[in-house]
Each structure stands twice: as structure tokens, then as C-alpha cells.
N, C-alpha and C positions, 0 to 999 in steps of 0.2 A: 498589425502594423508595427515597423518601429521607431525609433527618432532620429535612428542613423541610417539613410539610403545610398552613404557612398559603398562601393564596391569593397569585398575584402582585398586585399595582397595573397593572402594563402586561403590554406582551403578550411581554415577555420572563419566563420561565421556566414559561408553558403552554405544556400539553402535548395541541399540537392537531394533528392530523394533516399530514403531509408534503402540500404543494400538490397535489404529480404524483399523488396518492394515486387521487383520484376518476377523474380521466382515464384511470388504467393496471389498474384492477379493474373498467373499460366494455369494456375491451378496446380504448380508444386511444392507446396506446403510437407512440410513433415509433421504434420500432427498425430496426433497418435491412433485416429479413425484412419489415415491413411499409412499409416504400418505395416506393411504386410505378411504375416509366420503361418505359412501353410500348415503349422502343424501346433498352432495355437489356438486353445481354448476359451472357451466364453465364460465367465464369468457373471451370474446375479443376484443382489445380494437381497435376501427377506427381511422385513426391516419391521418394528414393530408398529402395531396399527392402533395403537392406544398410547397416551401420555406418560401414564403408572401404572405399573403392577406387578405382582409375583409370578413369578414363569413358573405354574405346576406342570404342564406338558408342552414336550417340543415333540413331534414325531416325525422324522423326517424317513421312514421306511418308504412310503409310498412314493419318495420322491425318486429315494434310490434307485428303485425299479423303472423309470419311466425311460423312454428309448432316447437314445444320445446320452445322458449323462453317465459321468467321470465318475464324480463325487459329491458328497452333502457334507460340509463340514460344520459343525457347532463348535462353540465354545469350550468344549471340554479336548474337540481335537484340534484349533490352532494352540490353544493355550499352552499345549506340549510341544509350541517348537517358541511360540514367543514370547518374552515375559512383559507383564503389565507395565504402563509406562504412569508419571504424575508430575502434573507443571509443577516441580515447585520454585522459588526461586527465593534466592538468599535477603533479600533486601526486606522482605515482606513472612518472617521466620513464623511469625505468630498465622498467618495463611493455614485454612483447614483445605489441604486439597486431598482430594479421594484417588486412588488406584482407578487405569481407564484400558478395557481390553479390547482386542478389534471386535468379538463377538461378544455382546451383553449373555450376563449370565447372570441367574436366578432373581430379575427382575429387570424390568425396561423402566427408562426415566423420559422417554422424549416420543413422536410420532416419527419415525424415520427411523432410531434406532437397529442397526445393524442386531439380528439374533442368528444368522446363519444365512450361507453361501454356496451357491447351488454351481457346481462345473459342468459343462457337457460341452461336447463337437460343437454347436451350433448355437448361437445366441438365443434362436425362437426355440430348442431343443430347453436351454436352461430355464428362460422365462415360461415352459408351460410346466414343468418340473417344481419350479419357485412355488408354483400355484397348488400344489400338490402338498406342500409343506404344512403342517399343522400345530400351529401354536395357542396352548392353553393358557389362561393366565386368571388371576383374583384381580380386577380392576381395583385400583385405590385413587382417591380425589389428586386431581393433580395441584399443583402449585405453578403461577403460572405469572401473578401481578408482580412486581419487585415491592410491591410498596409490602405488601401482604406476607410475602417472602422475609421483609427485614422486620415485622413486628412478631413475627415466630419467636414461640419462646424454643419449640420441639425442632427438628429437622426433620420432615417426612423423606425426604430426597435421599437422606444417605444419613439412617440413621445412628448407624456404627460408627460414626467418622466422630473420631475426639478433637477436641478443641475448645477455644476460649470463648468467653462474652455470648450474646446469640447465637444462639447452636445453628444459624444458617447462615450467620454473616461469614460470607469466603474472607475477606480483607480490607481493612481499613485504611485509607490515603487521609492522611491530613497533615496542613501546612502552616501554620498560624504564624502572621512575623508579632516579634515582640512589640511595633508601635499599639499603641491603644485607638481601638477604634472613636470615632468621632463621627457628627453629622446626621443627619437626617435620612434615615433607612428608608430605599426606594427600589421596593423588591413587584419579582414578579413571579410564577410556577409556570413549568412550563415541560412538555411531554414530549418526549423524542422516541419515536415508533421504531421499534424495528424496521430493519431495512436489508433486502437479501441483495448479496453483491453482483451475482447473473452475466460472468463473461463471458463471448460469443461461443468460445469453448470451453467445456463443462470437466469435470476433473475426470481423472481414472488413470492406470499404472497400462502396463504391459510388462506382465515379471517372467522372467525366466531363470531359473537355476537348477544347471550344469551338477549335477550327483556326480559324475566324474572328477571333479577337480574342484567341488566343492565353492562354487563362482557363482553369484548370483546378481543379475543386471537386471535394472526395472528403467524402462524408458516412461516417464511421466510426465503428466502436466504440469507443472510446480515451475517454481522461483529457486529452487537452494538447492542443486545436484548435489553439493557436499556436505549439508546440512543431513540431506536422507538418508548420502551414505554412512554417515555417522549414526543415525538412529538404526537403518537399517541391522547395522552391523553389533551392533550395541543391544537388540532386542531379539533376535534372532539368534545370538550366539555365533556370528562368523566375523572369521577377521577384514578388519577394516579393509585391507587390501584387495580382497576376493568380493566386494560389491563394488560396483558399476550403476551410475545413476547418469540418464540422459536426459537432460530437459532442453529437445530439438523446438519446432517451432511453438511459443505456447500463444494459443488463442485469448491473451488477457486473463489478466492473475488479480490486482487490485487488492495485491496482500492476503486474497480469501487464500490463495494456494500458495503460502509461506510454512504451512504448517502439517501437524500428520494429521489425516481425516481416520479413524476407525478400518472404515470399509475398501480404502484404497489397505489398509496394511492387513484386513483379511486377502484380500486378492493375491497379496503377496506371500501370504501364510499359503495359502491353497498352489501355489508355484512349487514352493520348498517343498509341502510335503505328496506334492505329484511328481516332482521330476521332470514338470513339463512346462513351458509357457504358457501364459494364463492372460489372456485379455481382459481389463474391465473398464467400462465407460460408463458413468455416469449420465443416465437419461435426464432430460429436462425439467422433467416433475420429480425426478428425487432428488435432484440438486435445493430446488425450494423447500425437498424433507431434511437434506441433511447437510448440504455448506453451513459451515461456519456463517452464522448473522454477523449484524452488526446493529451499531448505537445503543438503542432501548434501553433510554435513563429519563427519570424523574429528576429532575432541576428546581432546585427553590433557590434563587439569586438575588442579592440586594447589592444599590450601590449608594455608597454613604456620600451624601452631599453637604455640603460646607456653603450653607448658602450667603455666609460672608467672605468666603475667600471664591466664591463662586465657581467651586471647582467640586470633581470627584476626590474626595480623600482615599476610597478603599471598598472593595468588596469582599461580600459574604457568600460562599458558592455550597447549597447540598447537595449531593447528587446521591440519587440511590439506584444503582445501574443489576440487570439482569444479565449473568452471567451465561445461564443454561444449567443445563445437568452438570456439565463436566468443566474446566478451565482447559484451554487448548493449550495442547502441548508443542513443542517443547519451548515456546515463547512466552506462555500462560497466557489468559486474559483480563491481566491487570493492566498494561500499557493504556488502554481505554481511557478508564476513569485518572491515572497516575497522572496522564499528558493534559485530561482537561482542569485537574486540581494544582498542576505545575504553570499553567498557562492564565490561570482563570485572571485578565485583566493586564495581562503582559505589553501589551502592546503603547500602554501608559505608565506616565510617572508616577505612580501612589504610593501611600503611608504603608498603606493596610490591606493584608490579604486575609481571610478568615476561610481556609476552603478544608468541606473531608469528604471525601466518597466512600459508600459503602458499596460493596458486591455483595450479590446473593445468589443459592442456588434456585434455579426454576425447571420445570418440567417443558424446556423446550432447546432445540438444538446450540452449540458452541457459541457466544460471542467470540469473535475473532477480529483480527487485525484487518481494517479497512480503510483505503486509502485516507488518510491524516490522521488515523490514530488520537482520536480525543481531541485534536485539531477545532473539528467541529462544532463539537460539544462549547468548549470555553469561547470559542469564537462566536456560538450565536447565544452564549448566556450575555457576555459581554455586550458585544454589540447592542443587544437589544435594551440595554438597560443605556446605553450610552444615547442609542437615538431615542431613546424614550425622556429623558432631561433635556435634551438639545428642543425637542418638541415642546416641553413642560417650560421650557426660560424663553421657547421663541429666537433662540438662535440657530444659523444655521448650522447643521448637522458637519461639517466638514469644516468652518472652523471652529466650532466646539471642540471635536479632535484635536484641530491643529494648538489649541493650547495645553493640550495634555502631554504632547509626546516627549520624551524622554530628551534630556540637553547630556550631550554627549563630548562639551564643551572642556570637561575637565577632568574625561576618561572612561571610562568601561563603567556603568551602571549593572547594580543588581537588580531582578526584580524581587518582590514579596516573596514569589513562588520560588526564587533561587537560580534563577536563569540569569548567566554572566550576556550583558549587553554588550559587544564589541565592535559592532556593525550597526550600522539603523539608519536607512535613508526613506522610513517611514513620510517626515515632510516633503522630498520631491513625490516620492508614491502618490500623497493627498493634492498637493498642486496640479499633478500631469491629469489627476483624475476628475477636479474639480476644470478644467481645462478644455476636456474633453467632454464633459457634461453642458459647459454652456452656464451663462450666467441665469438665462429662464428658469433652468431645468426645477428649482426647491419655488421659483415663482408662480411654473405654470398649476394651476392645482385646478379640479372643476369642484367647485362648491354645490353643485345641486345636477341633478339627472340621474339617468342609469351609470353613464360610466363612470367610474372614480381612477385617478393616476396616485400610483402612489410611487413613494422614490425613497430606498435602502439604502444605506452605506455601512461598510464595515471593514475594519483595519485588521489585516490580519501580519503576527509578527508568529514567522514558522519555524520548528527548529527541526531539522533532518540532520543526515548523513553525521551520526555521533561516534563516537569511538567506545573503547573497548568496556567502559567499565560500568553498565547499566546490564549488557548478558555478564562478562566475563567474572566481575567479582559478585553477580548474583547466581554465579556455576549454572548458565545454561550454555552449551555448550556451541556459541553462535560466534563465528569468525566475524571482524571485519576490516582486518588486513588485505589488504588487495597486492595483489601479484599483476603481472603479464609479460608471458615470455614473447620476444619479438626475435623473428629470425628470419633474412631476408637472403631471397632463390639467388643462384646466377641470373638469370632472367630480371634481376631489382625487382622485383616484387615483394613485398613485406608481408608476411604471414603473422599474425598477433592471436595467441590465444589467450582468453581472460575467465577468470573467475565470473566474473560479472554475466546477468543474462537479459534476454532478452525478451518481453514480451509482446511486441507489439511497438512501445515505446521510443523505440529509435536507438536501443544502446550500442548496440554492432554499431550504425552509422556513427556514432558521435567516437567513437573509438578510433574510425577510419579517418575520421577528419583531422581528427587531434594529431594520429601518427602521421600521416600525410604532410601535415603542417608543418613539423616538426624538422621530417627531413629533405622538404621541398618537391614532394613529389605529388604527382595526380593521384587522386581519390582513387581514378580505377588500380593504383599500382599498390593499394593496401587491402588485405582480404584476413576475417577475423572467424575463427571459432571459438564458440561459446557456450555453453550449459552442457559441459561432459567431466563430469569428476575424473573419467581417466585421463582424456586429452589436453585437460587444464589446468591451471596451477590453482592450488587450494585459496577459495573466500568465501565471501558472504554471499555472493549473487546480490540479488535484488529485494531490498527492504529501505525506506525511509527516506528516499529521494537521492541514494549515495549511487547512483551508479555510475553516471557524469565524473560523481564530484570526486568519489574513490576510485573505481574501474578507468576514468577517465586519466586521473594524475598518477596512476601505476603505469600506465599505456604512455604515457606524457616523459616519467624519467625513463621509460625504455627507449623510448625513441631520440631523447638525447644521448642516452649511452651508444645505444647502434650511430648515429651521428657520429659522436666521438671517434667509434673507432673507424667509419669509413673515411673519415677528414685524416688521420692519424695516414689510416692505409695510403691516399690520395697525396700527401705528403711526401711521403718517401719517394712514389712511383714519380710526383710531379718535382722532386727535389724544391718543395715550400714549407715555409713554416705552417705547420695545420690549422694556426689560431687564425692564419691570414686567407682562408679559404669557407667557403661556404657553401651549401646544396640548396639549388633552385630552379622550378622549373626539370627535375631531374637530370641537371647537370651540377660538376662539380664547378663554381666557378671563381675568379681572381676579386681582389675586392672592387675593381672597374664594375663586376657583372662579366666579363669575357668567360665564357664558357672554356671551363680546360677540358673536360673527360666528361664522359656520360657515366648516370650511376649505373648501370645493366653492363656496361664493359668495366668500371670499376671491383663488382660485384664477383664478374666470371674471374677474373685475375686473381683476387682473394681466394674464391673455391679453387680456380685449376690450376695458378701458377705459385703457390706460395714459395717457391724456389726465388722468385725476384725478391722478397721480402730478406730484409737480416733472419738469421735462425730466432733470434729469442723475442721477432714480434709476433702477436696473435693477429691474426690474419680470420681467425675464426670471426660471423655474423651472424651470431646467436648470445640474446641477452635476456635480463630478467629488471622487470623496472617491480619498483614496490613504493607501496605507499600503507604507510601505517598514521588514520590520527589522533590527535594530538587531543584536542578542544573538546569540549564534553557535545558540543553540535556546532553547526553552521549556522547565522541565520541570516533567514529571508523577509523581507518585508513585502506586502502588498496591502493596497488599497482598492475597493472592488464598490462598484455602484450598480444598481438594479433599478427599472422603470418598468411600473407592472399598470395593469387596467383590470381594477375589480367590476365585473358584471353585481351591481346590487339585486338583480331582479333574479338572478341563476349562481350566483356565487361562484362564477367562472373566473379565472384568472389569467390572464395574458402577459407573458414576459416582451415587453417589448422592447429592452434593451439591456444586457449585462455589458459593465466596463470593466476592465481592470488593470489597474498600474504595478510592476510585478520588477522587483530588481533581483535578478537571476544571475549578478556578475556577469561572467566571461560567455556568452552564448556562443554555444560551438554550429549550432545550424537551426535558425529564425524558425524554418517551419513545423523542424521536431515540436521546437520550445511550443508555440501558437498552440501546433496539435495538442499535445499536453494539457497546456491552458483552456485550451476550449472543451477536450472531451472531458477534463474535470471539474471546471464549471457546469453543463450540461449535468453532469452527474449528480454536482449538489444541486441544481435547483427540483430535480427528481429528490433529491430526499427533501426539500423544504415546501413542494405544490403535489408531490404523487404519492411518493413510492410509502408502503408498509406493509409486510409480514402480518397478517390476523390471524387471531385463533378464535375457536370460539369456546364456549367454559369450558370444555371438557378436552380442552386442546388441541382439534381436531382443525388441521389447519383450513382458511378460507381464500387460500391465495396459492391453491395449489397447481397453477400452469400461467401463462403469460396473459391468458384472456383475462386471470381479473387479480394478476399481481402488474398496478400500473406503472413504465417505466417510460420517459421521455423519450417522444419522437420527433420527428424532421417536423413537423407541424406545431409542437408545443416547444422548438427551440430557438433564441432568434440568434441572428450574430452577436458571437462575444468579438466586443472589441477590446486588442491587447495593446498596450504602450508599454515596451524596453526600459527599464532606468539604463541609461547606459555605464559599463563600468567604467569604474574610475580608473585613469592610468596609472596609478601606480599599483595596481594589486596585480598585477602579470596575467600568469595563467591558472585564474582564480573563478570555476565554473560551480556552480550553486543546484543545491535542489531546486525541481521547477514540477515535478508531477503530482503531489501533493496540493500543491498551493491553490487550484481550482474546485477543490472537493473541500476545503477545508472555510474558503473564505465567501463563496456564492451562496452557501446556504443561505447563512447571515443576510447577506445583501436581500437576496431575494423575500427572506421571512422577513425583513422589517421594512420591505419597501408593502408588501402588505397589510401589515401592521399601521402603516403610515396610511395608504388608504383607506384603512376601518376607521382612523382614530375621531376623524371632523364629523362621524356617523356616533361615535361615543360608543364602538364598537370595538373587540381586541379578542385575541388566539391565545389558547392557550394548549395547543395541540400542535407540532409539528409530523405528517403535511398539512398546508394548508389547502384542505380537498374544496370542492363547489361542495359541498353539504356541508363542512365545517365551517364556511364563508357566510354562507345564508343564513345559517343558523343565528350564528354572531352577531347579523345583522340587524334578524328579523324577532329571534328568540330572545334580545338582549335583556 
């Protein structure tokens, strides 16, 4: 819902369906299962079925032989066309990162790991071929806890690799402000599981390359067409120019597919050195062996209380976070831990930040970039320590907040963590939330029976859509300059191709609406492509909630400049001054509103009669908007509340209410924004009541297909309700990350609204999810 139900003027802030919408409920989808190259091969990849160990035989002879297959390619034959890649990144110099090749060679580090890549005719041809493959190996203990991992003195994981301090610790975050801490330390520990990311569609390439002209094009599931073509080109040995990356329709990314997986870049090794097309798709059960995870940190958090100034003065955050085997490239997997020791307490006015995270390596697959990015992490260390005083003083949990938050009174505030405040409408957040909750909701409690209610809050202040200097002077070579060239038919129809891509998320639509708006014309008269490194102008794609905020304000000055010069055109023809005319409604008209010209006969006169024009005007309808920022992020506030019903007799758990107050600035279409909001909420409260990744000692995973890795259903979700802050008038056209902000702040909500229901039992978690067996436990095992 939001707080504004009058109608827009333009066609920014309806709420009309995503473009791709009617195409992809026909069932014409461009995903990469529906591709079609008659003369493309199957690609599967064999992947190691143990944790550690030394590879003494690989024998792929028998495979060779087997009927359909191309080729068997190992590590010794991609490695001859691609060279090894390794995260490293400038900021963090003292980082021990290891060399990472698509096919493992003389030892495996994970269950899933890539050791060789079976081709043949036929998918079922490759997969009984795969089977044939025979790999010898010396099993060695794996490594697998992070806690166990950071008190290594040795590195078993990679024992060659030089470096400083604990020969397994990858990297060190820490932030310390110079106040002196103070107050009463009111800590808690607290465990965050692994969590696999699982989007409806699963990764894989489709690579092809052209030995004639030396041109190599991988149509993939990914977020960054220009991103891969740059790695592509760079690792491979060909010029930039001669790769082609399509990223057509992608079935949800959630940042798992920002990055290069191994097994998609042997696929593309097995392309180059066939000559041929090479299909490969990632089945269901090896996505859970080899996607990039996410979270899995150990947390020890304190918040220092002043219990004469009756406030938080500051906290102390540890984290000691599971890497995997390898750091993922080309972003690394430090963002994680960096964003939750940068955030740890942001959202408040305090003294004192004390925070350091360590990384380590483990015998289990990539941590990788997942929707908020360490978001999570400091948002439920926080939080929980925040509602856990509010409980301990007996005041209510929201306005307890509301005396913490930052006074912005007398300018832009720093936090501890180094984060510039510029923005903060955190108090309407907590008002519209508190609003909508009802004055009963912290009253109604059941002191005795089976069910217990319990009720979460938690403030989250988000920072997306950053500029250049977090990749660029840490030399990874990650654009986020945005372009979009806008060029519009005889016909007036506007054609916009952008950098920017599309998952699912709604970015095409919000592009159409912006340019639409811009130049007064219907939605249907705007038509955008997107995720094609050759057909678009060079960016970042989609990473950190910038697509709106960057793709949208690149598409924003192009459709003023196109504007400019049809008004200029319209001028001459209508002998008016151009400043005194306007596009609306797809006409040109006087400042009355009197319609003078349509833009579509405007349009044909520019293309087919430039003879009416003076010689030295441009008549041309072809332009380039850009946006380059400025600010180290944007930021967003939200306030999020959770009502849960703990079964004491079953340790079940029922969400029976997520709220959230979300100031998003400029909303370009209500029910993009909603969807957004709701399908990442949904999402966190899957990692804070379900979801986790299990191994068992020997690393072998236990969550290896959807029957017993648990993710939120129709049945375990209730309505998120969403409240708009509405923008302020005077920031213009000033649209905000918004797809982050429900995966980052619902956790919280949701884990300390059951926390709040253990707590009158003298009950508490110290495991996130909170499963029915972790519940009862708590309860009964206390």
C-alpha cells in the first residue's frame, strides 16, 4: 500500500505491468533452456565427490570412447587456452588469495568442485559418458567450521599460498573510532548458517566461437554482459572487441550470478577449443554443489550501555565469516564481512564502534555476493541487541529507537563505521510503522499456553548504488558509469538501450516509464534493450540496488536531451520560441495545453524532410544520457516489524505479520517497488525460520535437492505490508535502491520477534534459522 492514492500526471509512479511480463506468461521467454543451435553441444561437468584431496588419477579414456561424445577435457587441456584468474583487490593488500582455474588440478578443495568436462551430441550422451570418468584421489580431513579454520596455525586448504599472521586467515576488516568505549557490555553469540541462493533459473553459458574470425559470443545467465566480456577477453587471450555476452531473459540472479562460476568458464574453454557451440546448464542438485553460498559467520556482539544516560553508547561486533575454498572473482568475497563491520550499528547515534571480521578458507563452495551484501549480518547483530535492552529496561522497542536516531539538525553525520549521513527519514520510517502496528500490538502478549506471540522490530539504514571508488581504486575492473543511448523512429517510438539488466526485477519497465515521462508520451511508445554488451552502451548491469537509481538517471538525461532537440525541432517548424512549448500526452503543445503537432509527424519531418530545417540544425534523434556518481552510496532507511506465533509444544513457528516502512524516494512504478519488497522479505524470513546449507563431518553435503534444503512457501508466507515514505518535493527526480532492503531488514524483524517470544519462557537462540527443533529445544532443553 501507499500513502499517496492520488493518480500520477505522467507515467511515472503507475503501476503497470513489467514490459517482459506478457512475453514470459506466453511462454516466450529467452532463457537459455529455450535457445535453440541445432548444431550445439551438451556440455557436463564431473565434479569432485569428496571435500580434500590429492588427485593421483583422473582417467578419462573410457569416457572418450563412449558413443556421442565430442570431447573429455581436464585441466591440463583448458588451462592451454585460459589463464588462472585471483580476487585480489587493492584495499585489502595484506589478503592471501590463491590462483582459481575452471578445472581443479592436483587436488580438490570442495564437494562439487569442477575436475573435468564431458562434450557429446546429446545431453543424456554426455551425462552417461560423465559416468565413465574415473577419478583417483588420497582423501585428507577437510576443514569445514570457520571457528576451527581461524584458530589454524597451518593452512591445509592451500598450503603454498604465502602470507601473513594465521596462515588461513584470507583478510581482516576492522574499524575502531578513536572514542573510548564506555558502559555496561551486553553481548550475545550468535550463528548464521549457510544459505544457498536457488533462483528459479539455474546458471549455465551457451558459448560459441567463430575460428574464422576469431569472435567468441556466450549467451548466459548472469547480471554483467560487460563485466564477462571483459573477463572473457582477458582470460582467454582475445580481444575485447571479438567477445559478445548476452544476458537475454535471466530467471533471477540475487547477485549469486554477478560473478565467474569455475564450471560456466570451462564450458566456455570446451567452445574455443572445439570450434563449436557448446551448451551448459546447470541441473538442480549441482547448483546446491557449486553456486556461490552465502552468510555463514559466527557473530559475538555487545552493546555498551550507559545506564545513566540511559542510552546505547557503542558496540563491539566479531565476526569470523567462511569464505570457502576460493574468494570469488572478480568481486572477491570480502564485501560480506567489509559491509557488516561498516554498518555494525549505523542506523543510530553512537560514540563507539569496535568491529573486525576475519575470513577463512574452508573445504566448502564460494561465499558470494547475496542480496544486501553483509546488510544482514550487522542488521540482525544490531537489532538483536537493541530489542534485547528495550526488553531488559521494559521500554517499548520502537520508542527506544526512536531516541537513538541520528539528529540531522545541524548537517550530514558520520557514523563510527565511516558512513557520511546525508539523508535519514529513519523517524517517519519508525512512526508510519508504529502506526500501522496498532497501539495493542507490544501489549497483546499470552503469558501462559501453547501459543506464545511474539513481536520483532528492526531499523535498517541501507547503502546501495555506490560509485566508483570501492572496485575502481581497488583495480577490479567493475564499471558503474551508466550510459543509454535513446533514439527515436519516424513512427515516435523511442528505442532506449541501456547498460543496465534485467532480472526479473522490473528494470526494462522502470526505464520505459522514466523515458515516457520525460517526453510526454504513452508507455506503449517506449521499447528498451538490455543485457547485450554489443547492442549497448558499456556499464555495470545490475549490482547493489543501482539499476533505478543509475540505469534509471542515464535513461532520465537522455530523454531530456532527446526532448531538447524535438522542442528545438518543433520551434522552427512551428515558428515558437522552444522554451515556450512542451510534449504531452504525445503532442507538442502551447503553454495553454492546445495541442500544436503530434510527436510521430514531428518525428517523420526530422528523418525525411531535413530540407525544411536551416542547414547547420541537427535534425538528427539519436542521443546518449549518462550518469556517472558522485557520493560514496545512496542511502535508504527502513523500518520493519514481524508478529510470529511460537508452538511451545512443537517449536513451530508462524509469521503472522511482516510490516515495513521503506523510503525509496522518487517511485517510478508502486508495484515493481511492493514486488521487490515483498519477494525480499519472504526471502529473509527463509534465512532467519528455514533455510541452511548442511554438511556433515566429512563435508558431504545434506541438503542436496529441494526435498530437504527448506525454502519458504505460499503456506509459510503471510502478507508483507509495505508503507511509501513519500518523497520530498524538493529532491526532483531522485529514485532510491529498493531490492535489497527486504532481504536485509526482515531477517532481523522476524529473529527477534522470536526471540521476544522465548524470552517470558527464559528461553533464547543462538542459531539462525530458527528451525521447530532449535525452538523446542530452547524451550524444553533450557
Amino acid at each position: 500500500m501507499t500513502t499517496d492514492d492520488t493518480a500520477p500526471e505522467g507515467a511515472i509512479g503507475l503501476s503497470v505491468p513489467n514490459v517482459r511480463s506478457g512475453r514470459l506468461v506466453q511462454g516466450g521467454g529467452h532463457f537459455l533452456a529455450n535457445l535453440r543451435r541445432a548444431d550445439a553441444l551438451a556440455a557436463v561437468v564431473v565434479r569432485s565427490p569428496i571435500a580434500h584431496g590429492i588427485i593421483t588419477g583422473l582417467d578419462v579414456k573410457a569416457a572418450r570412447a563412449c558413443p556421442g561424445v565430442e570431447a573429455v577435457f581436464t585441466a591440463q587441456d583448458v588451462d592451454a587456452v585460459c589463464a588462472p584468474w585471483q580476487a585480489n583487490h587493492a584495499f585489502f593488500a595484506d589478503a592471501r588469495v590463491p590462483a582459481e582455474r575452471p578445472l581443479a588440478r592436483e587436488r580438490v578443495r570442495y564437494v562439487g568442485e569442477p575436475v573435468a568436462i564431458v562434450v557429446a551430441d546429446t545431453l543424456f550422451a554426455a551425462m552417461e559418458a560423465a559416468e565413465a570418468v574415473i577419478l583417483e584421489f588420497d582423501e585428507l580431513d577437510p576443514l569445514l567450521d570457520p571457528l576451527e579454520a581461524a584458530a589454524n596455525e597451518a593452512d591445509p586448504i592451500h598450503p603454498d599460498l604465502p602470507g601473513k599472521g594465521a596462515a588461513n586467515v584470507h583478510a581482516v576488516f576492522a574499524r575502531r573510532s578513536a572514542t573510548p568505549a564506555s558502559g555496561e557490555a551486553k553481548g550475545l553469540s550468535l550463528r548464521l548458517s549457510r544459505v544457498a541462493v536457488q533462483p528459479l533459473e539455474t546458471r549455465g553459458v551457451l558459448a560459441d566461437f567463430d575460428v574464422a574470425d576469431g569472435t567468441l559470443t556466450v549467451h548466459q545467465s548472469h547480471q554483467h554482459p560487460h563485466q564477462m566480456q571483459d573477463i572473457y577477453a582477458r582470460l582467454l587471450g582475445l580481444p575485447e572487441h571479438k567477445v559478445r555476452v548476452v544476458c537475454g531473459d535471466v530467471g533471477g540472479a540475487f547477485g549469486m550470478k554477478q560473478q565467474l562460476h569455475p564450471d560456466e568458464m570451462a564450458a566456455v574453454c570446451a567452445a574455443r577449443l572445439l570450434g563449436r557451440p557448446v551448451r551448459f546448464l546447470v541441473g538442480r542438485n549441482d547448483s546446491l554443489l557449486s553456486d556461490a553460498q552465502a552468510r555463514d559467520h559466527h557473530l559475538t556482539a555487545e552493546a555498551l550501555w550507559d545506564d545513566a544516560k540511559g542510552r546505547v553508547t557503542g558496540f563491539r561486533l566479531r565476526d569470523v565469516c567462511g569464505l570457502g575454498a576460493f574468494p570469488h572473482y572478480p568481486r572477491t568475497s570480502f564485501g560480506e564481512s567489509g559491509q557488516a563491520v561498516r554498518l555494525m550499528g549505523a542506523p543510530y547515534a553512537i560514540d563507539h564502534l569496535d568491529a573486525e571480521a576475519k575470513l577463512v578458507f574452508q573445504n566448502r563452495p564460494h561465499l558470494g555476493h547475496y542480496r544486501g551484501v553483509g546488510h544482514p549480518v550487522a542488521c540482525i547483530a544490531t537489532e538483536a541487541l537493541m530489542d534485547r535492552i528495550a526488553r531488559e529496561t521494559g521500554e517499548n522497542p520502537i520508542t527506544f529507537r526512536r531516541r537513538h536516531l541520528h539528529d540531522l539538525a545541524a548537517g550530514p553525520v558520520t557514523t563510527p563505521g565511516g558512513i557520511l549521513v546525508d539523508r535519514y527519514r529513519m523517524a517517519e520510517c519508525l512512526d508510519a510503522l508504529e502506526a500501522a502496528l496498532g497501539a495493542e500490538a507490544f501489549a497483546a502478549r499470552s503469558d501462559g499456553g501453547r501459543m506464545r506471540t511474539g513481536v520483532g522490530i528492526a531499523c535498517l539504514l541501507e547503502i546501495c548504488a555506490g560509485n566508483s571508488r570501492y572496485y575502481g581504486d581497488g583495480g577490479v575492473r567493475i564499471s558503474v558509469n551508466e550510459s543509454a543511448t535513446l533514439r527515436m523512429e519516424p513512427s515516435g517510438v523511442v528505442r532506449v538501450a541501456t547498460a543496465n539488466t534485467d532480472q526479473g526485477q522490473g528494470a526494462d519497465q522502470a526505464l520505459v516509464q522514466i523515458v515516457a515521462d520525460e517526453l510526454g508520451l504513452d508507455v506503449g511508445s517506449v521499447r528498451v534493450v538490455s543485457g547485450d554488451s554489443e547492442a549497448c552502451p558499456y556499464g555495470g548491469g545490475a549490482f547493489a540496488s543501482r539499476g533505478t537509481a543509475h540505469g534509471g538517471a542515464a535513461a532520465h538525461d537522455g530523454a531530456k536531451r532527446l526532448k531538447a532537440r524535438l522542442l528545438a525541432s518543433a520551434g522552427l517548424l512551428l515558428q515558437r520560441d522552444p522554451a515556450s512549448l512542451d510534449i504531452r500526452d504525445g503532442h507538442v503543445v502551447a503553454p495553454d495545453g492546445t495541442a500544436l503537432m503530434d510527436v510521430p509527424a514531428l518525428a517523420a519531418t526530422c528523418h525525411f524532410k531535413p530540407h525544411l530545417f536551416p542547414h547547420d540544425h541537427d535534425t538528427g534523434l539519436a542521443v546518449v544520457g549518462r550518469f556517472t556518481p558522485q557520493k560514496d552510496f545512496q542511502i535508504c532507511c527502513a523500518a520493519f516489524a514481524a508478529v510470529v506465533t511460537v508452538d511451545t509444544d512443537t517449536g513451530a513457528v508462524t509469521t503472522d505479520r511482516i510490516v515495513v516502512a521503506h523510503d525509496g524516494g522518487l517511485i517510478i512504478n508502486p508495484a515493481l517497488v511492493d514486488a521487490q519488497i515483498q519477494g525480499g522479505s519472504i526471502q529473509g524470513l527463509g534465512q532467519a525460520l528455514l533455510e541452511a546449507v548442511r554438511v556433515d563431518d566429512a563435508g558431504q553435503p545434506q541438503t542436496g535437492s529441494w526435498m530437504d534444503y527448506a525454502m519458504p512457501r505460499a503456506e509459510d508466507a503471510p502478507s508483507v505490508e509495505i508503507i511509501h515514505i513519500p518523497s520530498l518535493p524538493n529532491e526532483g527526480f531522485a529514485p532510491r535502491g529498493v531490492g535489497e532492503s527486504g532481504n536485509s531488514g526482515a531477517p532481523a524483524a522476524v529473529f527477534n520477534a522470536v526471540l521476544d517470544a522465548l524470552a517470558p519462557l527464559g528461553a533464547t537462540l543462538d542459531t539462525m534459522p530458527a528451525t521447530p527443533l532449535r525452538v523446542w529445544e530452547a524451550i524444553h532443553l533450557k
